[in-house]
C-alpha positions in Angstrom: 0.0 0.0 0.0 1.1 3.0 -0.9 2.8 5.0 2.1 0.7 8.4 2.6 -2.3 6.2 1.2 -1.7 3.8 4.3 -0.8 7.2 6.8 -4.5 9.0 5.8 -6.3 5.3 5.8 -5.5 4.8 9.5 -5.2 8.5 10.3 -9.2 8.9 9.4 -10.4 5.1 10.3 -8.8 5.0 13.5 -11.3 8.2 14.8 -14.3 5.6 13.6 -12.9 2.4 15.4 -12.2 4.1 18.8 -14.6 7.3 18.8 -18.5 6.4 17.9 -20.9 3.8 18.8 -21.9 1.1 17.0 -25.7 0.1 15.2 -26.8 -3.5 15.5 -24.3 -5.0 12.2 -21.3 -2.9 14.0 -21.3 -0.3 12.0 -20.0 2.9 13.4 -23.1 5.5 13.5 -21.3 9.1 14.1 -17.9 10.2 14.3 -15.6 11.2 16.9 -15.4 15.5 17.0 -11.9 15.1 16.3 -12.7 13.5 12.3 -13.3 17.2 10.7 -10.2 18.4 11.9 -8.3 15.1 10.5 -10.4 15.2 7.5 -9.7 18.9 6.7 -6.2 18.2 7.7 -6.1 15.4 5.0 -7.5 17.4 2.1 -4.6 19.9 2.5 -2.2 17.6 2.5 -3.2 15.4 -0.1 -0.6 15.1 -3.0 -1.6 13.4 -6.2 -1.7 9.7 -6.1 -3.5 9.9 -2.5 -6.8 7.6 -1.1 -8.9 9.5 0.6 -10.9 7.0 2.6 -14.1 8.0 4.8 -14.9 5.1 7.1 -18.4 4.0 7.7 -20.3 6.3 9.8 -22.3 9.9 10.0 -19.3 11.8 10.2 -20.6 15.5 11.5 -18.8 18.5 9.3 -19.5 22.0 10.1 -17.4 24.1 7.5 -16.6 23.8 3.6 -14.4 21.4 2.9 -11.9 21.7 0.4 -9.4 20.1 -2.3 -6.8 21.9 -4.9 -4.3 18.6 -5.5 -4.4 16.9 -8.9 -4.9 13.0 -8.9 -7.1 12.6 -5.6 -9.6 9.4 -4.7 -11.6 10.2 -1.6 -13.8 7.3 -1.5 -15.8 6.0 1.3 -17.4 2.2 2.3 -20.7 3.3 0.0 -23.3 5.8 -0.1 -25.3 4.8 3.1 -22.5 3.8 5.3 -19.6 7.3 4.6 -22.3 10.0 5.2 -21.0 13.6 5.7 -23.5 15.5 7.3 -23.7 18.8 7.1 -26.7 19.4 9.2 -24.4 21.6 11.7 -23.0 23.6 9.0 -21.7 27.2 10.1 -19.2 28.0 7.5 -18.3 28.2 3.9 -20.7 28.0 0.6 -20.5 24.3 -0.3 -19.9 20.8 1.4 -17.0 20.0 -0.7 -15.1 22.0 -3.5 -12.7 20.7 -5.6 -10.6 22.3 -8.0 -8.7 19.8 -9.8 -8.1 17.0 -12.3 -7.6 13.6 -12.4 -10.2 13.4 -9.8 -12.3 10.3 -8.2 -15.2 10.5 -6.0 -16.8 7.1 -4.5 -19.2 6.1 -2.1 -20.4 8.2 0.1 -22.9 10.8 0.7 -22.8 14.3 1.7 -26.1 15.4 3.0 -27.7 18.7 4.1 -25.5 21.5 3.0 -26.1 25.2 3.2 -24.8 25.3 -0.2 -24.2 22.9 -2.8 -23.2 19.6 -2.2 -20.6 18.9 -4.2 -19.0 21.2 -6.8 -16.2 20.2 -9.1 -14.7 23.4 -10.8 -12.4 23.6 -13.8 -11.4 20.0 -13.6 -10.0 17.4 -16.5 -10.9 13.5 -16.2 -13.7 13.2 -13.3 -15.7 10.5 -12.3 -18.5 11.0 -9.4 -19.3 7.5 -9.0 -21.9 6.0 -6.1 -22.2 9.7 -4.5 -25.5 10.5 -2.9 -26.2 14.2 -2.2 -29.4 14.9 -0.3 -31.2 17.1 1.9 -33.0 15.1 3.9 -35.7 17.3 5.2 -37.0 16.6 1.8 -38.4 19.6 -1.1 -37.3 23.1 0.3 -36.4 26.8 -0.9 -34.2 26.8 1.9 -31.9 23.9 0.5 -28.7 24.0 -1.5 -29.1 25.0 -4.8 -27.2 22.1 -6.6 -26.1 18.1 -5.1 -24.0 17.1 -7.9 -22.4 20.3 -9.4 -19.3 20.0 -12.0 -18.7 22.8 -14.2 -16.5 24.1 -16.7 -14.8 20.2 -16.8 -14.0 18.2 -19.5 -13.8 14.0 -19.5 -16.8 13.6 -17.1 -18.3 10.4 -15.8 -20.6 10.7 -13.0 -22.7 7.4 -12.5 -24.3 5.6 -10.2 -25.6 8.3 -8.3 -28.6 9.8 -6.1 -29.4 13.3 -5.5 -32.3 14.6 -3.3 -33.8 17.7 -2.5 -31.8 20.4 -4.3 -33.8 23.7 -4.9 -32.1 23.9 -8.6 -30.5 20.9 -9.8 -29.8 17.6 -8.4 -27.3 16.7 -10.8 -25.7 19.5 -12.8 -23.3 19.6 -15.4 -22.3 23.3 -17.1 -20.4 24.8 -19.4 -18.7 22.0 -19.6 -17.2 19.2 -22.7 -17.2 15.7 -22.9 -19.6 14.3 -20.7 -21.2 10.9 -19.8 -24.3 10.6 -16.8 -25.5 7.4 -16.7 -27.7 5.3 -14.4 -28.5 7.8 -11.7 -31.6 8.6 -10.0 -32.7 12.0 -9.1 -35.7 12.8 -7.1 -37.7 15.8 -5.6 -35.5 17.9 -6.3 -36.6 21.2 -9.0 -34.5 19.9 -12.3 -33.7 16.1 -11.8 -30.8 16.0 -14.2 -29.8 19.5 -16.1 -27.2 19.4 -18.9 -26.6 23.6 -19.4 -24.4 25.5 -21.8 -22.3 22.0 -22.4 -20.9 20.3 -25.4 -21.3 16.5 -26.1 -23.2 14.8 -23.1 -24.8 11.8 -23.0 -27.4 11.3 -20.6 -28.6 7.8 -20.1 -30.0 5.2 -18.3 -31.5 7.1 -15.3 -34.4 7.5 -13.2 -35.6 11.1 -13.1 -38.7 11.0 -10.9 -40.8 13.3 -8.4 -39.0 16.4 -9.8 -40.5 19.6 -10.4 -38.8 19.0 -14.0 -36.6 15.7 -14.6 -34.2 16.1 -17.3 -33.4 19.6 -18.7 -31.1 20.8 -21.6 -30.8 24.2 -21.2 -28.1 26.9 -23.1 -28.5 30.1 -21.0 -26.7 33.5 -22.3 -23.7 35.3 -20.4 -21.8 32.5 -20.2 -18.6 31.3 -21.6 -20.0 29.1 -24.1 -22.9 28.2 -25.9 -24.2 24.1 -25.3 -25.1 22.2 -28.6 -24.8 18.1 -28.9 -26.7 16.4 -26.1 -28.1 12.8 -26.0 -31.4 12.0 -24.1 -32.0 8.3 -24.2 -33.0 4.9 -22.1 -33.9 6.7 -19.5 -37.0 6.5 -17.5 -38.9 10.3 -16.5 -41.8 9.6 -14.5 -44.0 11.4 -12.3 -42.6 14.8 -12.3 -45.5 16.8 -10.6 -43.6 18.2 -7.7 -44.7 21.8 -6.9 -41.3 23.8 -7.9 -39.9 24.9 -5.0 -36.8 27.0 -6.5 -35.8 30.4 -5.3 -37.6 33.2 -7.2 -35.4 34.7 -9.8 -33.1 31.2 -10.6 -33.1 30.1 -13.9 -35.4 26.9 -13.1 -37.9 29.2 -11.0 -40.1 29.2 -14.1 -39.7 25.6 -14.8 -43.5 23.9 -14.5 -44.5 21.2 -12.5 -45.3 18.6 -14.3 -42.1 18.7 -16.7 -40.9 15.5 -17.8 -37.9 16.3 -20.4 -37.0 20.3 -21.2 -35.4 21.6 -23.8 -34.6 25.2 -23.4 -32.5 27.0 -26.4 -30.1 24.2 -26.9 -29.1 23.2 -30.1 -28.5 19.3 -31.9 -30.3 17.4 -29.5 -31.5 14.2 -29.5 -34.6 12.7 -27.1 -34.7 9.0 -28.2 -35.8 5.4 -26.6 -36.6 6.5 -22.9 -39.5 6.0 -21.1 -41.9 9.4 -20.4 -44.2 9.2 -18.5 -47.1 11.3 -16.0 -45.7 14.3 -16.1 -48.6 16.6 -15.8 -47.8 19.0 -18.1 -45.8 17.6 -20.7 -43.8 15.1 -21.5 -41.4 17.0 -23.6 -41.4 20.5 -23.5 -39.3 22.5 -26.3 -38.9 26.2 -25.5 -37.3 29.4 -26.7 -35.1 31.6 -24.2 -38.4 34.4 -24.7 -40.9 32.1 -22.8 -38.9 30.5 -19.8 -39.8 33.5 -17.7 -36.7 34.9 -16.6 -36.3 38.2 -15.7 -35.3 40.7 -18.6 -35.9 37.6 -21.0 -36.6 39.4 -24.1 -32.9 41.8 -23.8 -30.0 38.8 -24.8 -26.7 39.2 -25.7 -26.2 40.0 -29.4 -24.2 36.2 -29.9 -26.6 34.6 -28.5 -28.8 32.4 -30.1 -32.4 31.9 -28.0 -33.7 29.4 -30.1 -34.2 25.8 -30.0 -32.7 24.2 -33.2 -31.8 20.8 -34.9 -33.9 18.9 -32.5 -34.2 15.0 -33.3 -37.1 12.7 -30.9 -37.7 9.3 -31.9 -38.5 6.2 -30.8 -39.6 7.2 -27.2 -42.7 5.7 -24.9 -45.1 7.9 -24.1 -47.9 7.1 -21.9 -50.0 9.5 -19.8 -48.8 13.3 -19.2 -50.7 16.6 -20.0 -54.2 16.5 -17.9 -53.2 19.1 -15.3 -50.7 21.6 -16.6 -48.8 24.3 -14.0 -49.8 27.3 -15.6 -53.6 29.0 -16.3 -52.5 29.8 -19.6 -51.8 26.2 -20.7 -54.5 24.8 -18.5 -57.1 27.0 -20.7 -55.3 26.0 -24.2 -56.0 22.6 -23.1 -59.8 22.6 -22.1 -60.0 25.1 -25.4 -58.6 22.6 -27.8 -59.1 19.2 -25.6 -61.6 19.5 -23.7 -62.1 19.4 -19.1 -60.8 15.2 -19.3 -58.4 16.4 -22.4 -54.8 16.3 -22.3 -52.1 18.1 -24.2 -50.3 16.3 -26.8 -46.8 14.6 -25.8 -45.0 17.6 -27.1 -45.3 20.9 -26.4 -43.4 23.1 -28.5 -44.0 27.6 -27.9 -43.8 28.2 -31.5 -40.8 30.2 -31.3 -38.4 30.1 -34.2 -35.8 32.4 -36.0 -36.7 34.4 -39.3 -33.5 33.7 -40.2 -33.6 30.0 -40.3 -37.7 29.9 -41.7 -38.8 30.0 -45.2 -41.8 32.1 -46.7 -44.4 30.2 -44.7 -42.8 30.4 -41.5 -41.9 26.9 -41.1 -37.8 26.1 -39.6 -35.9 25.0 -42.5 -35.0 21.5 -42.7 -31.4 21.5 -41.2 -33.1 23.5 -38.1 -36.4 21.9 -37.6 -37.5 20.0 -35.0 -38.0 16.4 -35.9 -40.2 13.7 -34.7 -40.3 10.2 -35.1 -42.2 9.1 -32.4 -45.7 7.2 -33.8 -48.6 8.9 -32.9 -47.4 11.5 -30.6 -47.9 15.4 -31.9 -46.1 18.3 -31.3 -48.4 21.2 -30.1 -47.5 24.3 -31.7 -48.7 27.0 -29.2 -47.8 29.9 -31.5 -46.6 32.3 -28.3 -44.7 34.5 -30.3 -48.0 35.5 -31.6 -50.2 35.3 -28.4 -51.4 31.5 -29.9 -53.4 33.0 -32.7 -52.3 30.1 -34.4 -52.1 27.3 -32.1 -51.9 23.8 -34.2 -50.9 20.0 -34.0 -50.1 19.4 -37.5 -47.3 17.8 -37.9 -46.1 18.0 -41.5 -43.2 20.3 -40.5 -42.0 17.8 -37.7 -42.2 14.8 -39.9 -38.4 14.6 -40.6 -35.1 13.3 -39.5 -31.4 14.2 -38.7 -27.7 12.7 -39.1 -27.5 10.6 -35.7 -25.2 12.3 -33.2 -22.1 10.2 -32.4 -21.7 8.7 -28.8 -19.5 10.5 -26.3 -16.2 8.5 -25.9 -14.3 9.0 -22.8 -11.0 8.0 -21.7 -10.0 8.6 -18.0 -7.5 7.4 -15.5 -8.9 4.6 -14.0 -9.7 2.9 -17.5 -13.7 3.6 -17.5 -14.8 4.5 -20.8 
């Protein structure tokens, strides 16, 4: 065993073995007061090539931890026996930071933050693997805005994972490159899963479920790049009908209950074999940056392009959705065009679409449209550019195709591809 790997394994386990009682299996249940000053102590002294380990227990933090030292694994004995709680929290923004590459993250939880749970800034090659991030007073303004947070990375896995409770995003991933989530399962939190302003992700096999909105592909403007190139598929979105409970004045603040898969202003993306279902709204929802509802929504920045474009959907199962939209405005387009026991159509589209990229009639040209595949669901056209003077459900614009995006291919440290 490596030497400094061996000094921080008995180091941090040895406050577990002498310190905290024991559950019925032996299990150590909370940590002696001494483990966040060894912990901390660790983190700064970590040099690339150390193992973190957090033995099993609830393991009391009350400040931000932090970590600035290339090739680091802090890994613990799983998600529901290495639980940091930050429950006592008095200082700092997040529960841990990290600002580095080469990074692994295993098998524990972090739980009840002020902030965020667990934010990865500016790193290359990351995997979050078997991390659970929850607040576990359940749905609340007053909870961190983000569990899983990476942004601006590149050469991201993050699988295996649970996040609970956040009042933005359970599992985030922005402005970032090169990015694989797969079989994770976010619940109640206000956006399940939410890809923003990033370039090649592949979003897959997960549970998105009890969310105000439960997976979201969003490209928002003032930041350092624009997010095109995202793949939607085999996951299951279910049941996302919980009231949104996001600070006024976030960007998912406007996001309806009822959501199942958003769209927002992002470009070359691809909603294909998954499961959708129940979500009170809509299933899929495919919107322009002019009718998300954020503040000064209708001033952008000259390079940035508000519109959804290049959309692909195919091959998805619908089943239920649409009875009991969020909003009054979409709740009296459905009794007007469906009728009390009606629903809205699988896909609701706002009608917005650039001048520049529409011929005479109006209508996206083909290398922008929005394409769907998808038997007998219908895109509803809701025409909100032009206060729905024109609301429709034909589909002979939509019936199309586009080239197949290529998968993501990642190549990281510890051999995961």
């Amino acid at each position: 065993m490596h030497a400094r790997h061996l000094w921080i394994v008995i180091g941090l386990a040895a406050l577990a073995a002498c310190g905290p009682p024991a559950d019925e299996a032996g299990e150590a249940v909370s940590a002696d007061t001494g483990y966040q000053d060894r912990l901390l102590e660790a983190l700064i002294a970590a040099r690339p090539g150390d193992v973190i380990e957090i033995p099993p227990g609830v393991h009391r933090i009350s400040r931000s931890l932090t970590l600035n030292t290339d090739g680091v694994t802090i890994r613990g004995a799983g998600m529901d026996r290495s639980v940091l709680s930050f429950a006592g929290q008095v200082q700092g923004a997040e529960g841990l930071l990290v600002n580095a590459s080469d990074f692994l993250i295993e098998d524990l939880a972090i739980e009840d933050t002020v902030g965020d749970a667990l934010k990865v800034n500016e790193g290359r090659n990351i995997v979050i693997r078997r991390v659970r991030a929850e607040w576990t007073g359940g749905p609340d303004t007053d909870n961190g805005a983000y569990g899983l947070y990476p942004v601006q990375v590149q050469n991201l896995l993050l699988e295996d994972c649970v996040a609970i409770g956040a009042s933005d995003a359970g599992i985030y991933v922005g402005q970032s490159r090169n990015v694989v989530v797969r079989n994770n399962r976010a619940e109640f939190n206000v956006a399940g899963i939410e890809i923003e302003n990033t370039v090649g992700a592949d979003v897959y096999d997960n549970l998105a479920t009890n969310n105000t909105g439960g997976i979201l592909v969003f490209n928002m403007p003032d930041l350092p790049q624009p997010g095109h190139s995202t793949r939607v598929y085999r996951n299951r979105v279910v049941a996302n009908n919980t009231d949104n409970f996001a600070p006024d004045g976030t960007a998912v603040a406007g996001v309806p209950a009822g959501t199942g898969v958003l769209i927002n202003a992002n470009d070359r993306v691809e909603i294909f074999d998954n499961d959708i279902a129940d979500n009170e709204t809509a299933n899929v929802i495919v919107s322009s940056y002019f009718s998300s509802g954020f503040e000064g929504s209708m001033e952008v920045a000259e390079d940035y392009d508000p519109y959804p474009e290049t959309l692909y959907i195919y091959g998805n199962r619908f089943s239920g959705g649409g009875d009991s939209p969020d909003t009054l405005a979409l709740k009296t387009l459905k009794v007007a065009m469906f009728g009390l026991r009606g629903s809205l159509p699988d896909i609701l589209w706002d009608g917005y679409a650039n001048p520049d990229k529409t011929d005479e009639s109006g209508v996206l040209r083909p290398p922008y449209a929005i394409c769907v595949d998808n038997g007998p669901a219908l895109v509803l056209n809701a025409d909100m550019g032009n206060n729905s003077a024109d609301v429709t459900t034909d589909m002979a614009a939509h019936r199309c195709s586009h080239d197949k995006l290529p998968a993501v291919e990642l190549a990281l440290a510890d051999g995961e591809t």
